[in-house]
C-alpha positions, 0 to 999 in steps of 0.5 A: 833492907830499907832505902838509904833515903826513903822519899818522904810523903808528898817528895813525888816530883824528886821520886820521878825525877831521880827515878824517870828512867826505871819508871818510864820503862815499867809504863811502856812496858806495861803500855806495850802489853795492851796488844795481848789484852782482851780490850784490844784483841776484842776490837778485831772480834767481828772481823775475825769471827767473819774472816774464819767463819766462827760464831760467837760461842766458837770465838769464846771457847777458842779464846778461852782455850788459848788464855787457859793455855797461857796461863799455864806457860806462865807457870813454867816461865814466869820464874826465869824473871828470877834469873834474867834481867828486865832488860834481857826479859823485855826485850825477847817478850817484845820479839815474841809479842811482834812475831804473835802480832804478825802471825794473827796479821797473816793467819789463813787458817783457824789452826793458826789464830789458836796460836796468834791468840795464845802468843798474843795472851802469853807475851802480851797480858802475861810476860809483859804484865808480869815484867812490869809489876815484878821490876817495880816490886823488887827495884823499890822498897820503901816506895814500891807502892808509888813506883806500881801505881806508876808503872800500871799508867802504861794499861790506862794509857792503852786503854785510853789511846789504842781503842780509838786509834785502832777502831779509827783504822779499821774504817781506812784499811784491813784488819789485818794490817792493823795487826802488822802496825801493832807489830811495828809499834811493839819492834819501836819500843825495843830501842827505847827500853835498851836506852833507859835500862841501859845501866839497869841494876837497881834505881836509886831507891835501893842503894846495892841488890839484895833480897828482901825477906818476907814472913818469919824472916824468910826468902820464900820460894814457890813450892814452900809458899804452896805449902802454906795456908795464906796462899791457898786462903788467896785463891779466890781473892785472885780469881774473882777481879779477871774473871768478872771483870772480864766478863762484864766487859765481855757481856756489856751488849748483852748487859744494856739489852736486858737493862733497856739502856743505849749501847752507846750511852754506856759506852760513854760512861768508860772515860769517867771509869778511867778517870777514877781507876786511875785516879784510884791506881797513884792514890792506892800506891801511896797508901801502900807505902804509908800503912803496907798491903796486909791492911789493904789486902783486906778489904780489896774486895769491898769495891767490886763485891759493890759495884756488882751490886749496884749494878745488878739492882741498877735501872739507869744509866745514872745508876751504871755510872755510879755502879762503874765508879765503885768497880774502878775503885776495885781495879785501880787497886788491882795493879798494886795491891796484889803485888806489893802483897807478895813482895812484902809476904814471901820476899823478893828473892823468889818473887819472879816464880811466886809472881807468874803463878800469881799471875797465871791464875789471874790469866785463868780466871780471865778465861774461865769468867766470861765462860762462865756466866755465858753459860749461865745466861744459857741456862736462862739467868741473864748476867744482871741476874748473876750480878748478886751472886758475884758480888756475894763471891767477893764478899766471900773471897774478902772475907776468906782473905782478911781471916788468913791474913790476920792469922799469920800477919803476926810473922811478919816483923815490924822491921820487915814492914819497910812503909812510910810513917807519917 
């Protein structure tokens, strides 16, 4: 099915305007999900470590643990997206987020900060992730590459925003009750989602609810997408941006040692990131709409199999800025490319199932990464030294992709191909 008015390139300001409050809800949606991230979990590291007595490689395994035990609750509930709607969804993945939020507020033990680390991953950079991108995929068609870029402003928006405010809070009161206004921010968003998805169906993009059909004309359902090649030959492809990525901000002290660099000085280098991640987010949601995601999912890779490069040889701070550049290049793509994939591959009816365990390998690799290379740097292999090698998986993983891909791009009907034509 296709929209009944496709926007046309460059309609961007009708595309909001008709659309503001299906796209205003999928940003604070995907904003609300920051308290569940490592960016903003990690900014509570010390005083953590300090309050339950952990060092560093107890806080990393008990971290790791709790991720890899959201990854796998995803699988098993990621699907019902399936069957509720956003609004219902949301709302109970805003409850749950509060109650994890309070429970690392009062945990008195480390019992419990298992369970707020494992509420705060599944609730925040699970459900809430997932609902978002899952709501922009099946509300828009011709313009789901637009809606995605739109809809993943809200994780900019709260990397750019909470770090400051928060670490700003910490020099005027506890930690803890940091934790409890994070609470609080979650609870007001609740009210504001109920009002803009207040006559939710589907936006004005998509005239009446149907599922779209993916390869061979089919509705895919999970267990016959397991049982089919691409997915297994897209493995790697899903692993390797959280893990690394991940691991890069985990080891990024650890990195400006061995580098000789000013911890400070490359601190300074995350709003030029930012700027061209998200610059790279809107720009890659348009190019989706005109060419489709088989063409782009092939060379996804390229951006961070580079920046690993340029990196790992780089022996400046002129040369980290430029090695960060390439690397946003990879993650602004990162909250659109996968998605629009699955969408136009396997359909949309099952697309919530297909989605969370997408979604939860995604969450394992971000668990599994800076395990990893944490370990190798215990064998004596600093992470600069690692940087080749992981540059070497992406070409890897890139390559394994393309050739899937191109192999059973042939199944997917050109009518089904529902993209913008210059």
């Amino acid at each position: 099915m296709s929209d009944p008015a496709p926007a046309a390139p460059g309609a961007t300001l009708p595309f909001l305007r008709d659309n503001a409050p299906f796209l205003s809800a999928g940003v604070l949606i995907s904003f609300t999900s920051s308290y569940g991230q490592t960016f903003f979990i990690a900014l509570f590291a010390a005083q953590i470590m300090a309050t339950f007595s952990l060092t560093d490689g107890q806080w990393g395994l008990l971290y790791a643990v709790a991720t890899t035990a959201s990854a796998a609750a995803m699988v098993f509930v990621g699907p019902v997206t399936d069957r509720l709607r956003v609004r219902q969804l949301a709302v109970a993945t805003c409850v749950l987020l509060t109650l994890a939020c309070l429970t690392m507020a009062g945990a008195g033990h480390a019992a419990l900060l298992v369970l707020a680390v494992f509420l705060l991953r599944f609730a925040g950079q699970g459900m809430m992730s997932h609902l978002a991108a899952v709501a922009m995929a099946r509300w828009f068609v011709a313009t789901r590459g637009r809606a995605l870029s739109i809809s993943a402003m809200g994780f900019a928006l709260g990397q750019a925003i909470l770090p400051i405010l928060f670490v700003a809070g910490l020099g005027v009161m506890d930690w803890r009750w940091l934790w409890g206004i994070a609470a609080l921010a979650t609870v007001a968003t609740i009210p504001v989602l109920l009002r803009l998805l207040r006559a939710e169906r589907t936006p004005q993009s998509i005239a009446r609810e149907q599922p779209i059909a993916g390869m061979s004309g089919r509705h895919w359902t999970r267990g016959a997408m397991l049982r089919h090649p691409l997915f297994w030959g897209l493995v790697p492809l899903l692993l390797g941006p959280p893990a690394f990525g991940t691991a890069l901000w985990f080891h990024q002290v650890h990195l400006t040692v061995v580098k000789g660099w000013s911890l400070t000085g490359y601190v300074a280098l995350m709003p030029l990131f930012t700027v061209v991640s998200v610059a790279t987010t809107l720009l890659s949601g348009v190019v989706l709409d005109r060419i489709g995601s088989a063409r782009m999912i092939k060379v996804y890779m390229l951006p961070f199999a580079l920046a690993f490069f340029l990196m790992g040889w780089a022996e400046t701070l002129a040369g980290a800025a430029l090695a960060l550049c390439v690397f946003a290049l990879g993650t602004g793509s990162q909250a659109t490319v996968p998605t629009a994939f699955w969408a136009e591959f396997y359909g949309t009816r099952h697309l919530g199932a297909i989605k969370a365990l997408a979604t939860a390998i995604m969450v394992l690799g971000s668990a599994i990464g800076p395990g990893l290379t944490g370990w190798v740097i215990d064998l004596g292999v600093d992470f600069p030294g690692q940087m080749t090698a992981i540059g070497v998986y992406f070409l890897f993983a890139g390559g394994l992709a393309a050739v899937t891909v191109t192999r059973v791009r042939a199944s997917l009907a050109a009518a089904e191909i529902d993209v913008i034509r210059p």
